[in-house]
mmCIF file of the N, C-alpha and C atoms, coordinates in Angstrom:
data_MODEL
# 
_entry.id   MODEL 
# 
loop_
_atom_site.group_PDB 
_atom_site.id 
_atom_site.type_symbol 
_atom_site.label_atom_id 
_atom_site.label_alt_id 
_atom_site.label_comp_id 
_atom_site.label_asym_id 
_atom_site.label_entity_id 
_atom_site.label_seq_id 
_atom_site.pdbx_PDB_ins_code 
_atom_site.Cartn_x 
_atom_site.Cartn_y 
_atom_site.Cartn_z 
_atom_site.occupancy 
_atom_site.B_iso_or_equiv 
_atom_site.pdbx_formal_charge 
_atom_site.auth_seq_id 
_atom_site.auth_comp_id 
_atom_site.auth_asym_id 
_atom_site.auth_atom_id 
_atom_site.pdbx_PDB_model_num 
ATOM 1   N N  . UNK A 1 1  ? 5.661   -62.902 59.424 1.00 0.00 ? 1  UNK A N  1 
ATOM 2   C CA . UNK A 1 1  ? 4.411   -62.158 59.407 1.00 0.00 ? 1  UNK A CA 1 
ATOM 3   C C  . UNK A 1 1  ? 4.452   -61.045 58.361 1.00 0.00 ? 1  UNK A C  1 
ATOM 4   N N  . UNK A 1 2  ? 5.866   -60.073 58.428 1.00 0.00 ? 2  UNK A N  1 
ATOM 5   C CA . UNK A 1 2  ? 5.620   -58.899 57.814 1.00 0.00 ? 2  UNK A CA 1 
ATOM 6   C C  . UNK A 1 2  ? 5.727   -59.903 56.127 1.00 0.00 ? 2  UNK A C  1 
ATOM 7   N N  . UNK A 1 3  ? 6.297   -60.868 55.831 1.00 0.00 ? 3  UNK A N  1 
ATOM 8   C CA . UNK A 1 3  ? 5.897   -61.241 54.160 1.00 0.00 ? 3  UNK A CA 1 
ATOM 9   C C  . UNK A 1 3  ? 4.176   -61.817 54.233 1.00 0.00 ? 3  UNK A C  1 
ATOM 10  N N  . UNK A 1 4  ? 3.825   -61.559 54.467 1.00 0.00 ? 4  UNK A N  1 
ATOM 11  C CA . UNK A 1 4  ? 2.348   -62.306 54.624 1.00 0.00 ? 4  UNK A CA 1 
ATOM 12  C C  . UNK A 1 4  ? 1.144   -60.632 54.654 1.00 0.00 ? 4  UNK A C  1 
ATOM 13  N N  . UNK A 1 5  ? 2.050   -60.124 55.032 1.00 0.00 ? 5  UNK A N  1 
ATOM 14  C CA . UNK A 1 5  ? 1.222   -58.408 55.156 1.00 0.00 ? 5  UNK A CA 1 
ATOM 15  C C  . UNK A 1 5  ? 1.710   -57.568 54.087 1.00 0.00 ? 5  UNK A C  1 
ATOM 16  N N  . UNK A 1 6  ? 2.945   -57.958 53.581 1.00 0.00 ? 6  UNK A N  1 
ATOM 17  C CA . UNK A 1 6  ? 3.138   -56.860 52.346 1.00 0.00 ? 6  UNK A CA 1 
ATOM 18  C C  . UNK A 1 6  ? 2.725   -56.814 51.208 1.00 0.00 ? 6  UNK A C  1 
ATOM 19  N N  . UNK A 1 7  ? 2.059   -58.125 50.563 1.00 0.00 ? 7  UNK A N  1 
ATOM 20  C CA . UNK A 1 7  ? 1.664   -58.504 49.220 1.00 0.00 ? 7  UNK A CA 1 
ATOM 21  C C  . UNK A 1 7  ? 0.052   -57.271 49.406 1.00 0.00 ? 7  UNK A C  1 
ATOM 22  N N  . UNK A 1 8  ? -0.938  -57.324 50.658 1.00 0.00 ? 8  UNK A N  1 
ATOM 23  C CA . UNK A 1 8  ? -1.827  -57.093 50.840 1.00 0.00 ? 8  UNK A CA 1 
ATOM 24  C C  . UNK A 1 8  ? -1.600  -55.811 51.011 1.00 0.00 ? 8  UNK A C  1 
ATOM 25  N N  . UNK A 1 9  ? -0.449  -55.106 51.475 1.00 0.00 ? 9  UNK A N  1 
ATOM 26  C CA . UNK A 1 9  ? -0.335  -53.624 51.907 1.00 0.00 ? 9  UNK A CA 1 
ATOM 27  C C  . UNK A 1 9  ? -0.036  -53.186 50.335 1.00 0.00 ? 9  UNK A C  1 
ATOM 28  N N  . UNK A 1 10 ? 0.899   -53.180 49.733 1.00 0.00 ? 10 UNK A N  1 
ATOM 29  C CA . UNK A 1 10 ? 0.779   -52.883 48.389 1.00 0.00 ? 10 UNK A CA 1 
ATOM 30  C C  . UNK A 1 10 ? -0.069  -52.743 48.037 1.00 0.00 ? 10 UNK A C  1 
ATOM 31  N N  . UNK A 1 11 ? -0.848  -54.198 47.398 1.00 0.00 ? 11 UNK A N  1 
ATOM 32  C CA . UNK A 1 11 ? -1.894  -53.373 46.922 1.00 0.00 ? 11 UNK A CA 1 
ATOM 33  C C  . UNK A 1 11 ? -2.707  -52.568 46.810 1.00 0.00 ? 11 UNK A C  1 
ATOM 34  N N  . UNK A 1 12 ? -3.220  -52.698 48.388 1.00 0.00 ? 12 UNK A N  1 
ATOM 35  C CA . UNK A 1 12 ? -3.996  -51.587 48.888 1.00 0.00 ? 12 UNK A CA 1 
ATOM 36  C C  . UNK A 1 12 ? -3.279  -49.936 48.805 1.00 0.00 ? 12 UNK A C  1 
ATOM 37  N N  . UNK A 1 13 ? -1.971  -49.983 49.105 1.00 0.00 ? 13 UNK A N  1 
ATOM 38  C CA . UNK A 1 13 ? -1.339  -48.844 48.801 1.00 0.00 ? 13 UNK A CA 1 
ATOM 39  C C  . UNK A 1 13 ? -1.461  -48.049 46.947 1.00 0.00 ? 13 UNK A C  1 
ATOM 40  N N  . UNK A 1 14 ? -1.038  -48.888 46.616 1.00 0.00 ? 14 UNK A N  1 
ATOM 41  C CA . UNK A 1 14 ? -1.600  -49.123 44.466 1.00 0.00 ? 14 UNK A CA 1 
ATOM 42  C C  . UNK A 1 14 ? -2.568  -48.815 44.531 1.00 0.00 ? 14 UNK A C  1 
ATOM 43  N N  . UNK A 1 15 ? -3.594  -49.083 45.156 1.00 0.00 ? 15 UNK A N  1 
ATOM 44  C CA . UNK A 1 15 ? -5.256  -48.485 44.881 1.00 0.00 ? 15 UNK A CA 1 
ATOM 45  C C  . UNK A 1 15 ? -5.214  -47.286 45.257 1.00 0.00 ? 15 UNK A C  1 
ATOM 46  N N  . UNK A 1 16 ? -5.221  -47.252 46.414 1.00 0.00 ? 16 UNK A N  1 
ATOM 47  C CA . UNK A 1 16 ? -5.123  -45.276 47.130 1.00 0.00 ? 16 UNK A CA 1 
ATOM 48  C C  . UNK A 1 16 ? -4.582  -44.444 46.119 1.00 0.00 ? 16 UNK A C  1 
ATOM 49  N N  . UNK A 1 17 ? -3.178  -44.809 45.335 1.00 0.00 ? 17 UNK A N  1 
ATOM 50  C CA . UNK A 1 17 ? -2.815  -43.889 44.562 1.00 0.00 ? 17 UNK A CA 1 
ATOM 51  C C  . UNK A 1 17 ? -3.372  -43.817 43.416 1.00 0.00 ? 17 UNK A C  1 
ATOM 52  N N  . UNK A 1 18 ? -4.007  -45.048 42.528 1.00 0.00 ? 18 UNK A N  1 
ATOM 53  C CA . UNK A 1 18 ? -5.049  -45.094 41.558 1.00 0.00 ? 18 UNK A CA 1 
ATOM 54  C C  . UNK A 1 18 ? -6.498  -44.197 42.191 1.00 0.00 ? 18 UNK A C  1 
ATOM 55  N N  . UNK A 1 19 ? -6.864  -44.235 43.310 1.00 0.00 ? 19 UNK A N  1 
ATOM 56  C CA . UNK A 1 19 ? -8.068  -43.540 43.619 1.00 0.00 ? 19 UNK A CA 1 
ATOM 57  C C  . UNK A 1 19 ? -7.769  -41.852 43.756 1.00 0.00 ? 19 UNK A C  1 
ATOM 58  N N  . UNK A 1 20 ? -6.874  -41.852 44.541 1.00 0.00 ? 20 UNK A N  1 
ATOM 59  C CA . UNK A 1 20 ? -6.221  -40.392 44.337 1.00 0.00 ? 20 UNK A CA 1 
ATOM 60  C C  . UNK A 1 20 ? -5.324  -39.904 44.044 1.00 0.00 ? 20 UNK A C  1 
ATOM 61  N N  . UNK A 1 21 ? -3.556  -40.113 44.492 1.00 0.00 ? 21 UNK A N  1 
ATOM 62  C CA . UNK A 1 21 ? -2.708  -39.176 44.322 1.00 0.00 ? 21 UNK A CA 1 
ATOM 63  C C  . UNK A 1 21 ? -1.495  -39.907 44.908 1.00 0.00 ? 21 UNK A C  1 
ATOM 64  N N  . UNK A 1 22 ? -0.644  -39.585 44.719 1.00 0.00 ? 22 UNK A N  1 
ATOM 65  C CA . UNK A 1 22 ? 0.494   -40.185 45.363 1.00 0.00 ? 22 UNK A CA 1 
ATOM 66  C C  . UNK A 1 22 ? 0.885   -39.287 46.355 1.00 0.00 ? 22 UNK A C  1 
ATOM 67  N N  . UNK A 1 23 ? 0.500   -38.407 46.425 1.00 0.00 ? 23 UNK A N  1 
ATOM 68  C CA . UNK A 1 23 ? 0.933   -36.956 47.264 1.00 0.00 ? 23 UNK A CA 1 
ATOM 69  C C  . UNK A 1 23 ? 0.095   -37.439 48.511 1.00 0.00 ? 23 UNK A C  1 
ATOM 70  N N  . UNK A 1 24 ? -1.429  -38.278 48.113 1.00 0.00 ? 24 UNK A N  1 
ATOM 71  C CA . UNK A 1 24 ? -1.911  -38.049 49.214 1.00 0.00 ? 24 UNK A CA 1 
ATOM 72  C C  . UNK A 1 24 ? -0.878  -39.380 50.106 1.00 0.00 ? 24 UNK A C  1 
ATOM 73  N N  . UNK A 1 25 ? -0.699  -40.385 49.173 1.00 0.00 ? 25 UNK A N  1 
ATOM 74  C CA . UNK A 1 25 ? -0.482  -41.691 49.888 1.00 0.00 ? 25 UNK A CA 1 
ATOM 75  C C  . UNK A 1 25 ? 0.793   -41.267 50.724 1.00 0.00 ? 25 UNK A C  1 
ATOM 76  N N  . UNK A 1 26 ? 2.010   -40.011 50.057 1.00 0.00 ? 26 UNK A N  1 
ATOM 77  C CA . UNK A 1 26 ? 2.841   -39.502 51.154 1.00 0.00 ? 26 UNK A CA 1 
ATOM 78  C C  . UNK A 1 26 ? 2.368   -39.090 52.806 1.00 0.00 ? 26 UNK A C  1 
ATOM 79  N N  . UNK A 1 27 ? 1.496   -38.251 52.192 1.00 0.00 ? 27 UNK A N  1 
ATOM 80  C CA . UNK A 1 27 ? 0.694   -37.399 53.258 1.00 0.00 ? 27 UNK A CA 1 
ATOM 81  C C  . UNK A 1 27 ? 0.216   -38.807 54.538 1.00 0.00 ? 27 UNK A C  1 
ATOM 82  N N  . UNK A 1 28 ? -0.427  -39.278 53.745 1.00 0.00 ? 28 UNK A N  1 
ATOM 83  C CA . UNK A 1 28 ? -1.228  -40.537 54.322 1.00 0.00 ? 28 UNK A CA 1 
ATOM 84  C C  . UNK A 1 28 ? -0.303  -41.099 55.571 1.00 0.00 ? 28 UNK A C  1 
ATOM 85  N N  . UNK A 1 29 ? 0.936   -41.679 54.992 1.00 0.00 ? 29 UNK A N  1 
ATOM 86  C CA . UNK A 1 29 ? 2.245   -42.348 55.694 1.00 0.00 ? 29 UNK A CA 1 
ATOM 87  C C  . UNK A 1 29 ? 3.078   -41.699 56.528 1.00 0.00 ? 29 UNK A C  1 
ATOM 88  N N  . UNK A 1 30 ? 2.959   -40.609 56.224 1.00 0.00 ? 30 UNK A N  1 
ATOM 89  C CA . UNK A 1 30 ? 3.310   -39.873 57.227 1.00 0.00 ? 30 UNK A CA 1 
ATOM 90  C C  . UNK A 1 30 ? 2.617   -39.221 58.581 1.00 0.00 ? 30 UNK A C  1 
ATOM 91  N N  . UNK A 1 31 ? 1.101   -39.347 58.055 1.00 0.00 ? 31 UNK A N  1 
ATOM 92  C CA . UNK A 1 31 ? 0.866   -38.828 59.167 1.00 0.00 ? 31 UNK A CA 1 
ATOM 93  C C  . UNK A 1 31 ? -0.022  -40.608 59.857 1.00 0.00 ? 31 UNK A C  1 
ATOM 94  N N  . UNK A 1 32 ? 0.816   -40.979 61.221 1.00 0.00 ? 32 UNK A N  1 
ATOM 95  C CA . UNK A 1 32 ? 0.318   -41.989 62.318 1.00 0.00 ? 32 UNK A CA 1 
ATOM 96  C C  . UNK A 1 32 ? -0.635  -42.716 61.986 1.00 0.00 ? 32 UNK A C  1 
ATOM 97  N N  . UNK A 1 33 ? -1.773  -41.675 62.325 1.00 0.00 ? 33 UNK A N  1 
ATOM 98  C CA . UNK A 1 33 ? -3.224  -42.553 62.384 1.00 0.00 ? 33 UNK A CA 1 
ATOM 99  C C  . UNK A 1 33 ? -3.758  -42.852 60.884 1.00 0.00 ? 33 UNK A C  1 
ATOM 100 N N  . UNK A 1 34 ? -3.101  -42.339 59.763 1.00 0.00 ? 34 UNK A N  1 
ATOM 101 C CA . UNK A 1 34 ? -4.329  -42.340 58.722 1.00 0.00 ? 34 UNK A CA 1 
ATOM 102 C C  . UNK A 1 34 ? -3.072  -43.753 58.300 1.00 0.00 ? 34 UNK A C  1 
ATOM 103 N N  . UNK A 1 35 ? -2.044  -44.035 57.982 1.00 0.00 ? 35 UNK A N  1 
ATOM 104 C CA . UNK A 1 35 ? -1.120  -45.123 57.948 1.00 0.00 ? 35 UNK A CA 1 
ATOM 105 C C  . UNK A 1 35 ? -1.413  -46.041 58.975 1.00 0.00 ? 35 UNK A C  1 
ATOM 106 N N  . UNK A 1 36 ? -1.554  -46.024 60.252 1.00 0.00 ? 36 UNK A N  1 
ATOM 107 C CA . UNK A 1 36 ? -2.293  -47.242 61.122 1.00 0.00 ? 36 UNK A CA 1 
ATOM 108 C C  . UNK A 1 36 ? -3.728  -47.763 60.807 1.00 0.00 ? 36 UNK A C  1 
ATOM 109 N N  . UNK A 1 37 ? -4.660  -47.113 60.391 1.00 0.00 ? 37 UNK A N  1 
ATOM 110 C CA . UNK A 1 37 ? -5.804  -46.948 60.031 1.00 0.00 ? 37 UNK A CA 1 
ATOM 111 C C  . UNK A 1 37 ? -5.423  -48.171 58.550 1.00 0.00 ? 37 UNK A C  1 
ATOM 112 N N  . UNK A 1 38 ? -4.899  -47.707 57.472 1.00 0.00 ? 38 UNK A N  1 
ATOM 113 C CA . UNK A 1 38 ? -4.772  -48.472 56.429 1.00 0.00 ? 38 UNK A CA 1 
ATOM 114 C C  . UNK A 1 38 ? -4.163  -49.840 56.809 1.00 0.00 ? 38 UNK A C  1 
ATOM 115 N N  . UNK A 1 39 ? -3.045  -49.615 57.906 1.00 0.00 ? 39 UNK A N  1 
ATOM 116 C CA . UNK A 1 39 ? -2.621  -51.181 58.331 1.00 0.00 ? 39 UNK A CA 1 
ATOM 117 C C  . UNK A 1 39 ? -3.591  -51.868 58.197 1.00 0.00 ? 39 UNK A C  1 
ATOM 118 N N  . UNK A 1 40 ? -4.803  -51.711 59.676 1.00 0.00 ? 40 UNK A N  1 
ATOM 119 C CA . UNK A 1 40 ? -5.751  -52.014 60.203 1.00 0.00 ? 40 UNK A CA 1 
ATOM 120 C C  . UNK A 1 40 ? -6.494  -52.799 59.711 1.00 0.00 ? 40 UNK A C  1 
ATOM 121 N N  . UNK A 1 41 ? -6.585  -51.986 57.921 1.00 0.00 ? 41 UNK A N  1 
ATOM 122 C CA . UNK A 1 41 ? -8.047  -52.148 57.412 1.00 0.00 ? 41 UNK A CA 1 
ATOM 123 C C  . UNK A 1 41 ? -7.317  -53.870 56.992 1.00 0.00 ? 41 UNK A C  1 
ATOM 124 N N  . UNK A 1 42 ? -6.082  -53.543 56.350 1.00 0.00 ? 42 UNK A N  1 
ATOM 125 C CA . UNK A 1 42 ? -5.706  -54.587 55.580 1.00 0.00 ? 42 UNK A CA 1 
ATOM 126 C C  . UNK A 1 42 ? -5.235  -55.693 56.282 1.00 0.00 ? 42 UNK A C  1 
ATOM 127 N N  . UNK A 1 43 ? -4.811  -55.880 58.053 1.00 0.00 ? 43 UNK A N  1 
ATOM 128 C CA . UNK A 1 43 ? -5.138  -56.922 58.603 1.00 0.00 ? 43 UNK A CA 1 
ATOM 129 C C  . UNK A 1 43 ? -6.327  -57.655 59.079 1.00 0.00 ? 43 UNK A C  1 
ATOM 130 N N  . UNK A 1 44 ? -7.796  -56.819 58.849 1.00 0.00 ? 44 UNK A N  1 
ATOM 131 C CA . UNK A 1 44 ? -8.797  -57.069 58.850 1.00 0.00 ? 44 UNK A CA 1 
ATOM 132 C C  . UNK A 1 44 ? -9.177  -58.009 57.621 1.00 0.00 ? 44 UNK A C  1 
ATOM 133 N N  . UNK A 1 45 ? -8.978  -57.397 56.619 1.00 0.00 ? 45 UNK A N  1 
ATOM 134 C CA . UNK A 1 45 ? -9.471  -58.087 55.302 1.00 0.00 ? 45 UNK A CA 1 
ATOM 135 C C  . UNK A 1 45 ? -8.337  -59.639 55.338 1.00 0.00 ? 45 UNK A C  1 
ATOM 136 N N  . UNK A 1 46 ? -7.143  -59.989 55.774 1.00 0.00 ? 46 UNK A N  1 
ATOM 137 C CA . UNK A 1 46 ? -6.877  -60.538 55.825 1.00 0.00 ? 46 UNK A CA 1 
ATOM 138 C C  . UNK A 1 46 ? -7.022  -61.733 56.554 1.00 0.00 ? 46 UNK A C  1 
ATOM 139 N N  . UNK A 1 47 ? -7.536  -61.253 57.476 1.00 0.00 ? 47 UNK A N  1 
ATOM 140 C CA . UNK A 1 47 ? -8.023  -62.245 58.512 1.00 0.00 ? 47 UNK A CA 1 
ATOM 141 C C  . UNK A 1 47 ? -9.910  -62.867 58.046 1.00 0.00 ? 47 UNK A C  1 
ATOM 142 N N  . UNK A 1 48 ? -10.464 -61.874 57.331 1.00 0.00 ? 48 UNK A N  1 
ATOM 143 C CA . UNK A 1 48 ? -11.689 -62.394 56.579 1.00 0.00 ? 48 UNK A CA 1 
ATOM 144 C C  . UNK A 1 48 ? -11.875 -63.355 55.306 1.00 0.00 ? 48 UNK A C  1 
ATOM 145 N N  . UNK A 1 49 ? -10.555 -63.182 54.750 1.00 0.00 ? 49 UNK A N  1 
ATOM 146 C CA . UNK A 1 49 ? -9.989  -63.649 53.509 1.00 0.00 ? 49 UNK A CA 1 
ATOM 147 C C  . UNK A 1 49 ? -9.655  -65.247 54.213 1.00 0.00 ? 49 UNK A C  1 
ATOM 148 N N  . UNK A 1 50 ? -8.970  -65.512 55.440 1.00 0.00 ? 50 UNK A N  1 
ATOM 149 C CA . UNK A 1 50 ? -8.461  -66.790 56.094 1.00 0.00 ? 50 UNK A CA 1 
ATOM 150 C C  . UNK A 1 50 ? -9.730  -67.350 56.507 1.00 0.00 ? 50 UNK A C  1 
ATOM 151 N N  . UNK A 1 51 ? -10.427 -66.599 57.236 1.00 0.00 ? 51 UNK A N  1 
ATOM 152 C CA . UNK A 1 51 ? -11.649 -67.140 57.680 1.00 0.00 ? 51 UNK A CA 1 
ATOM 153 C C  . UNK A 1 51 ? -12.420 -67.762 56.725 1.00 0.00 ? 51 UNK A C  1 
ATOM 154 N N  . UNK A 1 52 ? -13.098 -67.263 55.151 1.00 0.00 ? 52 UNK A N  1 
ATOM 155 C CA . UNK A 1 52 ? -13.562 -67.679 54.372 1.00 0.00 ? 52 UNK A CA 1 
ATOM 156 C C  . UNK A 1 52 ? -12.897 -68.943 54.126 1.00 0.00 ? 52 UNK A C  1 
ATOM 157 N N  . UNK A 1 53 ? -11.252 -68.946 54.080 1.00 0.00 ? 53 UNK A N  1 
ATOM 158 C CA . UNK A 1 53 ? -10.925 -69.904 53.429 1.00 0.00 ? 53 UNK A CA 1 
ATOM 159 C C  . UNK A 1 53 ? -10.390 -71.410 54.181 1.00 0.00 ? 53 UNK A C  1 
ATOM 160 N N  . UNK A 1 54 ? -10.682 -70.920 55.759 1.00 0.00 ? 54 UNK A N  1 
ATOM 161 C CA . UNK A 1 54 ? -10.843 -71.783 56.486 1.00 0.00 ? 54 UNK A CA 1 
ATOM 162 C C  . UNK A 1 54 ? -12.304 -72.451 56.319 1.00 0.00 ? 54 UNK A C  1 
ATOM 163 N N  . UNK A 1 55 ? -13.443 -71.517 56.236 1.00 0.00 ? 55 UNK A N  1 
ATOM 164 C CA . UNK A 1 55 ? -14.661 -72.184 56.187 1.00 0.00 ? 55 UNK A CA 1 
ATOM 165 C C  . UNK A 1 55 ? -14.523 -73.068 54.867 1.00 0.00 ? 55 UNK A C  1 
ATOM 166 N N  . UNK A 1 56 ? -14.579 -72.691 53.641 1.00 0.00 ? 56 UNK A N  1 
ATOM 167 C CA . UNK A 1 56 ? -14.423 -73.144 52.802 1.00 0.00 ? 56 UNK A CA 1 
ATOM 168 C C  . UNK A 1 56 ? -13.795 -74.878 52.852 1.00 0.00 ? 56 UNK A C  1 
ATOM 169 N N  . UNK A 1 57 ? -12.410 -74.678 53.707 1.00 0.00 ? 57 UNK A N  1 
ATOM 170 C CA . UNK A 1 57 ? -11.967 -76.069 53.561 1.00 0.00 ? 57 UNK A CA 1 
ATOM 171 C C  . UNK A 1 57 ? -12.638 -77.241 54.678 1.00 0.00 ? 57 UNK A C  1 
ATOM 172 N N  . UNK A 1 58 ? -13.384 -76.133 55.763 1.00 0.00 ? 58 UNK A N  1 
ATOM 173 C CA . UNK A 1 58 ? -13.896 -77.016 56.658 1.00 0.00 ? 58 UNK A CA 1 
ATOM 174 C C  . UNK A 1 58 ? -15.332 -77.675 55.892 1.00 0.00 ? 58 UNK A C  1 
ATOM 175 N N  . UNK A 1 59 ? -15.712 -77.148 55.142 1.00 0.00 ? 59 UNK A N  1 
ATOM 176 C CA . UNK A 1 59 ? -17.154 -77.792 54.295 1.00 0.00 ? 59 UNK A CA 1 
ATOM 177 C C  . UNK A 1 59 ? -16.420 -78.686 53.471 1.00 0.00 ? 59 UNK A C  1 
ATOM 178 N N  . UNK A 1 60 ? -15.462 -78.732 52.999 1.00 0.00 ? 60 UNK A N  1 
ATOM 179 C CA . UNK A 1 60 ? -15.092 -79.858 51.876 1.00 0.00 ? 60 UNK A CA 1 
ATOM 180 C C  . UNK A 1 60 ? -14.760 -81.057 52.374 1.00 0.00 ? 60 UNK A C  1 
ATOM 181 N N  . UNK A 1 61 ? -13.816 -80.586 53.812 1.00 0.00 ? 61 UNK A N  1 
ATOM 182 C CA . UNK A 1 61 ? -13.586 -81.598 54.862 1.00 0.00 ? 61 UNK A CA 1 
ATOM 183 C C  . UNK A 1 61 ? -14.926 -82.539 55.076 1.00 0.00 ? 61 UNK A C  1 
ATOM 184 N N  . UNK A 1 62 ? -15.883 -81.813 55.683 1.00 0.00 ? 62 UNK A N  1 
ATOM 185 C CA . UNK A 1 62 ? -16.973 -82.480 56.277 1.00 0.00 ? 62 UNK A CA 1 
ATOM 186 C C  . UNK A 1 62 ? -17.930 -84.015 55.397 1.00 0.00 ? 62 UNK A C  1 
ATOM 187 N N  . UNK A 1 63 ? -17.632 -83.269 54.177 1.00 0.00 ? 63 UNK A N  1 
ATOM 188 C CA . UNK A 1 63 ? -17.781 -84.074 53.130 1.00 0.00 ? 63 UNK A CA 1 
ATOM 189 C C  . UNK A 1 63 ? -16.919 -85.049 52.419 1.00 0.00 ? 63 UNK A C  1 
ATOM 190 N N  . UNK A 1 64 ? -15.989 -85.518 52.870 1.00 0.00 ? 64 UNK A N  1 
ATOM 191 C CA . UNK A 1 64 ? -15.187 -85.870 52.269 1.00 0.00 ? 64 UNK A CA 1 
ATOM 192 C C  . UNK A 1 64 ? -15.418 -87.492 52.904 1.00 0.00 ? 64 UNK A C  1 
# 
C-alpha cells in the first residue's frame, strides 16, 4: 500500500513547497492534523483517479 501512496504523497508534498515554503511543509508535518489532512486529500484523489480508470476500462469492456 505505502508504495502505491508515496509516488502521490510526493508530489503533492513538491507542490506545497512550490506553492509556499518548505518551512511551511516542516510546520505542516509536524503538526497532526494539517499532515493527516494532506494524507487524506491524496488518498481521495487516488481513489478518484482508480475510479475514472475503472470506469474508463468498464466502457471499453462493454464494447468490446
Amino acid at each position: 500500500m505505502e508504495s502505491m501512496i508515496r509516488p502521490y504523497a510526493e508530489e503533492v508534498f513538491k507542490d506545497i513547497v512550490r506553492e509556499t515554503s518548505k518551512e511551511f511543509l516542516i510546520a505542516c508535518i509536524q503538526d497532526g492534523f494539517c499532515f493527516n489532512k494532506i494524507i487524506d486529500m491524496v488518498l481521495t484523489s487516488m481513489i478518484e483517479d482508480i475510479k475514472t480508470l475503472v470506469e474508463k476500462i468498464a466502457g471499453v469492456l462493454m464494447y468490446a
